[in-house]
Short mmCIF file of the C-alpha atoms (twelve columns), coordinates in Angstrom:
data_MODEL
# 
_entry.id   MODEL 
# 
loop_
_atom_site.group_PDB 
_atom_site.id 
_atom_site.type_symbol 
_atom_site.label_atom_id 
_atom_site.label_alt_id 
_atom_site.label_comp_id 
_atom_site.label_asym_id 
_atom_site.label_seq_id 
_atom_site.Cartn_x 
_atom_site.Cartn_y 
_atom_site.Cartn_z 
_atom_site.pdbx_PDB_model_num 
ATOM 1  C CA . UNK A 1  55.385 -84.395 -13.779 1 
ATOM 2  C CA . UNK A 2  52.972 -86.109 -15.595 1 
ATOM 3  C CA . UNK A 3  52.626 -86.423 -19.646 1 
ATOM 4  C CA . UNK A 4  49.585 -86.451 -21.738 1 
ATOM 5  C CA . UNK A 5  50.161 -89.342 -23.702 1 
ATOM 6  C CA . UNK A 6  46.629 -89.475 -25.641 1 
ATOM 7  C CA . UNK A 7  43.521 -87.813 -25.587 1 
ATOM 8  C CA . UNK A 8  40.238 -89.380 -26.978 1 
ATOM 9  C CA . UNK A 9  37.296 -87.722 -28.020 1 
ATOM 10 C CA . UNK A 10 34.002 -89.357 -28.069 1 
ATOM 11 C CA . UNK A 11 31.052 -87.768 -29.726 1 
ATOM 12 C CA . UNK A 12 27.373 -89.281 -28.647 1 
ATOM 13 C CA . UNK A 13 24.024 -88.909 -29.967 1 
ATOM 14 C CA . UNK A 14 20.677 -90.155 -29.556 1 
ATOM 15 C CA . UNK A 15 19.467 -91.862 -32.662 1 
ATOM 16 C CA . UNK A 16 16.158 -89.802 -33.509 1 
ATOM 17 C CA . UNK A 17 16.731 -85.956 -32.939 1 
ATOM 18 C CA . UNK A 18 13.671 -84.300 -31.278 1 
ATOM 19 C CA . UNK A 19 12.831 -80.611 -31.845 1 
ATOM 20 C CA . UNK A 20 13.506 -79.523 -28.217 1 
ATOM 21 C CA . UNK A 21 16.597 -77.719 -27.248 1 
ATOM 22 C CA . UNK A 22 17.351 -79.169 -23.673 1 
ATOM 23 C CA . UNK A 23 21.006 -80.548 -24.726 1 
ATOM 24 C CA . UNK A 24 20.242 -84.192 -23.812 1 
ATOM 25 C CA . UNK A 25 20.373 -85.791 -27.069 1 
ATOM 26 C CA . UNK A 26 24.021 -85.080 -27.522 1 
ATOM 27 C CA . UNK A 27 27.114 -85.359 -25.912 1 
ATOM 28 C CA . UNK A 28 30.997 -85.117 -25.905 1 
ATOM 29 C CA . UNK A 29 33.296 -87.228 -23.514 1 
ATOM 30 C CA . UNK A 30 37.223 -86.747 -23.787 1 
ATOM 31 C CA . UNK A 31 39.247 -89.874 -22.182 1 
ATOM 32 C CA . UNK A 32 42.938 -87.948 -21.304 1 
ATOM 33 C CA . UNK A 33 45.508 -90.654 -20.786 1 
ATOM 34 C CA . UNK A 34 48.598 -90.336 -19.082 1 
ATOM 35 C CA . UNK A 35 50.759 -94.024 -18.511 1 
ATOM 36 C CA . UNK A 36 48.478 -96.497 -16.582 1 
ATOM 37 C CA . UNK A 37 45.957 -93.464 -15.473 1 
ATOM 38 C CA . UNK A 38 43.141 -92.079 -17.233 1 
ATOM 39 C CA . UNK A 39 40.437 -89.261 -16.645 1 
ATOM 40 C CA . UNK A 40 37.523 -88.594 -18.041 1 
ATOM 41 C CA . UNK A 41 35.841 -84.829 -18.963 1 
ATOM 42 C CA . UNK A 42 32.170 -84.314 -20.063 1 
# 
């Protein structure tokens, strides 16, 4: 069995925010890493 050995979070934003509520101008990755493997969550 496997062992989380780091998680990452990554936090992105466009540089002007707009008025419109359509979540595109922001977003949240997580890198999950686990020896020589990692996945990636959006």
């Amino acid at each position: 069995m496997a062992t989380i050995e780091a998680v990452d979070f990554f936090y992105l934003r466009m540089p002007t925010v707009e008025a419109i509520a359509d979540n595109s101008q922001d977003s949240l990755l997580v890198r999950i890493a686990s020896g020589d493997e990692a996945g990636w969550v959006m």
